[in-house]
C-alpha positions in Angstrom: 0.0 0.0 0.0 1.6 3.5 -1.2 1.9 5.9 1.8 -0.6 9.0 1.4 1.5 12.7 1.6 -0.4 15.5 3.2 2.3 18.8 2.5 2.2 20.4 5.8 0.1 18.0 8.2 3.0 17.6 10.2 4.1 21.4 10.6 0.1 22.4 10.9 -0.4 19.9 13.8 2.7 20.6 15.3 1.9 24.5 15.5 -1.2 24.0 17.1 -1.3 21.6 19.7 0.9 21.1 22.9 0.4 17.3 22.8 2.9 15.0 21.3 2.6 14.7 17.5 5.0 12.3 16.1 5.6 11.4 12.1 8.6 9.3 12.6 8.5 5.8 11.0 9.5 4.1 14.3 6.3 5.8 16.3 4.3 5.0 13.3 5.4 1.2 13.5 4.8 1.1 17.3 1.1 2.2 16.0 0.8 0.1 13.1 -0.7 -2.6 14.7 -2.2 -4.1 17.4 -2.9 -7.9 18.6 -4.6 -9.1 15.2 -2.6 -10.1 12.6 -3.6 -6.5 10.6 -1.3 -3.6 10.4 -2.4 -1.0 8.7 0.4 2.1 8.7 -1.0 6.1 9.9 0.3 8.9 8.8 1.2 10.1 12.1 0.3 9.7 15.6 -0.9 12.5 18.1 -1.6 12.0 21.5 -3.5 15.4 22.6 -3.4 16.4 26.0 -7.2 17.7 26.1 -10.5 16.7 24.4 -10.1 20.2 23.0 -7.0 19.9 22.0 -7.7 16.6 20.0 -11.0 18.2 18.7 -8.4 20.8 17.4 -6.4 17.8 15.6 -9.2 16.7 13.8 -9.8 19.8 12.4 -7.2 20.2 11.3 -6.7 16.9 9.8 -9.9 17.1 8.0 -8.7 20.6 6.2 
């Protein structure tokens, strides 16, 4: 599966939240998969620090 680019998520998320937001491929492994035998590989991971905060995230994600 190709990996999607979105110019800018990174920077955009990064500006605006105080949470973690990580686009490394090593974080991104760690969250690839879980105890099924699926993986399926995000973008990026952010762990928000506030329902607003990750509110925030998705908004901006859905720009």
């Amino acid at each position: 599966m190709a990996q999607t680019v979105v110019p800018g998520l990174e920077r955009r998320l990064k500006a605006h939240l105080l949470g973690e937001v990580e686009f490394d491929a090593f974080t991104r492994g760690r969250y690839a998969t879980d105890a099924s035998h699926y993986q399926i590989m995000p973008l990026g991971v952010v762990a928000p620090r506030s329902v607003k905060e990750a509110e925030h995230a998705l908004a901006i994600a859905r720009e």
